[in-house]
C-alpha positions in Angstrom: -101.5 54.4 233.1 -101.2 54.2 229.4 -99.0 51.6 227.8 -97.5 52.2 224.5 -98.3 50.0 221.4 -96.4 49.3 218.5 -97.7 47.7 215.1 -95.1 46.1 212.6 -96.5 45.5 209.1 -94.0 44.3 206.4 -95.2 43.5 203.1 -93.8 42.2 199.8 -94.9 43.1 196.5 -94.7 41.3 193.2 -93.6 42.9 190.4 -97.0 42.3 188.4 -98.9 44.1 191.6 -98.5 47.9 189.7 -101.9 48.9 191.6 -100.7 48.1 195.0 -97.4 49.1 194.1 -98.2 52.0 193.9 -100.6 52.5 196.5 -97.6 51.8 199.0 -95.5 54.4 197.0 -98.1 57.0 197.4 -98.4 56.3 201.4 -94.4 56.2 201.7 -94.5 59.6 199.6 -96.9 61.5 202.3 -93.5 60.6 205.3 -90.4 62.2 205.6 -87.2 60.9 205.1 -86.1 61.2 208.1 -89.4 59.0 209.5 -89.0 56.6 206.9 -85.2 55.9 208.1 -86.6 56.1 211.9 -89.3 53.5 210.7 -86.4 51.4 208.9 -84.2 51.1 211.5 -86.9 50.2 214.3 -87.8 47.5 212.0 -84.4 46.0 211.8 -84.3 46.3 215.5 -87.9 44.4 216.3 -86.6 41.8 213.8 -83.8 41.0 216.0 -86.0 41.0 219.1 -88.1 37.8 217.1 -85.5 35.6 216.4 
């Protein structure tokens, strides 16, 4: 059997972090839209399931 795992990373930035601004700019640039919307919405769904 294999069981599926799912990781969950949010992460706030501020403003005076440039470098690791745009670290996470260049990772979100290498996904699709369309997977950045899937990974959006999945996150607003797991945040319901914590509360």
């Amino acid at each position: 059997q294999t069981e599926e795992t799912t990781t969950e990373v949010s992460i706030a930035v501020k403003l005076e972090s440039t470098e690791l601004a745009q670290q996470i700019n260049d990772a979100l640039a290498t996904i699709s839209q369309e997977t950045r919307e899937q990974y959006m919405n999945e996150a607003i769904v797991s945040q319901g399931d914590n509360q």
